[in-house]
Backbone as numpy.savetxt, mean C-alpha at the origin, in Angstrom:
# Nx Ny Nz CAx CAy CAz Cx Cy Cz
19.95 7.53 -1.35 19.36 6.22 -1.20 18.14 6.14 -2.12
17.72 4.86 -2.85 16.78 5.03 -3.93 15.78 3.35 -2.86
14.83 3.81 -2.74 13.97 2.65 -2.31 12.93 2.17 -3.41
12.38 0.82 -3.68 11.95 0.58 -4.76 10.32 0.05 -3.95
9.83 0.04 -4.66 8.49 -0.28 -3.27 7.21 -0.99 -4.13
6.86 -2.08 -3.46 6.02 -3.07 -4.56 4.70 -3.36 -3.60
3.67 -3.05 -3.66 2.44 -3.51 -2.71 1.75 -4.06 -3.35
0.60 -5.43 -2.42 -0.22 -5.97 -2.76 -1.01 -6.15 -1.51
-2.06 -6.50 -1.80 -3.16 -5.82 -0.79 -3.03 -7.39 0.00
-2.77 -8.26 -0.10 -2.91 -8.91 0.84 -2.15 -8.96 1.92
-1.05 -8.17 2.17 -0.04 -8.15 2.74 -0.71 -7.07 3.99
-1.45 -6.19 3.53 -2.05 -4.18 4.33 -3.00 -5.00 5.69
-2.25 -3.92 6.52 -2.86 -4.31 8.26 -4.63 -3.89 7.70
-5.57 -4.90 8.12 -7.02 -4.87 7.72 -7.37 -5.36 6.52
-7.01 -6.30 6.01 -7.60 -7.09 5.03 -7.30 -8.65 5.95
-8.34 -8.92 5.90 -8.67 -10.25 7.25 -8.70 -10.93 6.13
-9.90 -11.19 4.90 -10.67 -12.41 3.90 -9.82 -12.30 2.99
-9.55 -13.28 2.42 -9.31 -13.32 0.94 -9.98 -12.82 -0.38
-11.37 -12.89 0.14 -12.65 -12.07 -0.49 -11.98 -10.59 -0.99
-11.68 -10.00 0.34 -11.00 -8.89 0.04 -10.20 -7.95 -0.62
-9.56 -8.82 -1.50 -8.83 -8.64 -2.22 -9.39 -8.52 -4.22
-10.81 -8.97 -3.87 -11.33 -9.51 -5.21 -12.27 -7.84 -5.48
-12.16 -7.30 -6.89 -12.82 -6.54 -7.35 -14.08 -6.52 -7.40
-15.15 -5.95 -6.82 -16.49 -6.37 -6.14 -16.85 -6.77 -5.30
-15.87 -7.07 -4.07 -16.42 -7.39 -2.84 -16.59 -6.67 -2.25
-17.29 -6.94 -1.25 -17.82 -5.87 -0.07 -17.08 -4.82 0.48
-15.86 -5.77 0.72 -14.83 -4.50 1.59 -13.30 -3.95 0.65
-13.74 -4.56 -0.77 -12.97 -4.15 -2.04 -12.34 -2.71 -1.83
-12.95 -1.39 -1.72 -12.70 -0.18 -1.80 -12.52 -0.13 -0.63
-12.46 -0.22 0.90 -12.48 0.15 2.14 -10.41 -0.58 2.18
-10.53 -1.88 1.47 -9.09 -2.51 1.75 -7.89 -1.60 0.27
-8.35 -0.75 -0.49 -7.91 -0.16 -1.49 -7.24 0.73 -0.82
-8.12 1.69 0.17 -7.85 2.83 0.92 -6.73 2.24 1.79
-6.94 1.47 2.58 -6.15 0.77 3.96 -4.49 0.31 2.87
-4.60 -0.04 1.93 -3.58 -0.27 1.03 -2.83 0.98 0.48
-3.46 2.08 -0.25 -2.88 3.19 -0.26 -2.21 4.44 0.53
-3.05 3.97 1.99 -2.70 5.10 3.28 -0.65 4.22 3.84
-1.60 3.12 3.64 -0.07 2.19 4.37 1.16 2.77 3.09
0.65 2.39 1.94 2.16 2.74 0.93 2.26 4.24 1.05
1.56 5.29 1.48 1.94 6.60 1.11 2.40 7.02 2.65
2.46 6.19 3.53 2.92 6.26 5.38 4.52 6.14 4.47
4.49 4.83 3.92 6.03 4.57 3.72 6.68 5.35 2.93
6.37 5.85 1.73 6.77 6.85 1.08 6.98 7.77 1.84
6.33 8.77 2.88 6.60 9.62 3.11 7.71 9.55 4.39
7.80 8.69 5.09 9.10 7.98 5.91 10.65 7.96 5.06
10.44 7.35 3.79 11.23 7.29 2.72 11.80 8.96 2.51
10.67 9.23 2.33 11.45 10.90 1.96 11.75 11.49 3.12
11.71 11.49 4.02 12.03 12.03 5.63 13.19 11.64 5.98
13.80 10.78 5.29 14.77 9.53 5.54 16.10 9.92 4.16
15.22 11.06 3.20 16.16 11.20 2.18 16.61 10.58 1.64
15.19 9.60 0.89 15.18 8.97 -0.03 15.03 9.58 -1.24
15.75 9.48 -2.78 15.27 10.02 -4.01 13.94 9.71 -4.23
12.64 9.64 -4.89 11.81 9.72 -5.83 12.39 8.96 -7.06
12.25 7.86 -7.39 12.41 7.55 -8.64 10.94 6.69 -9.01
11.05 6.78 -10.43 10.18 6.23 -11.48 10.44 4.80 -12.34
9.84 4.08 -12.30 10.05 2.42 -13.17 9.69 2.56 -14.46
């Protein structure tokens, strides 16, 4: 199974503002993290699940 996986931060559980999403805001790097923990939860579900690893 090959899963293809596309994130954008407005979508990640804890980004409330729209602000949030903008480079220099307050909670800019705090919603980066909350964005990267969520895609690397799914990735690693993905591979548990015996998914390939592929590259774009």
């Amino acid at each position: 199974m090959r899963v293809l996986v596309s994130v954008d931060m407005e979508g990640v559980a804890g980004v409330a503002d729209p602000s949030d999403v903008r480079p220099g805001a307050a909670h800019y790097e705090s919603c980066r993290q909350l964005m990267a923990a969520e895609c690397n939860a799914l990735m690693e579900g993905g591979v548990s699940a015996l998914a390939r690893p592929t590259s774009w």
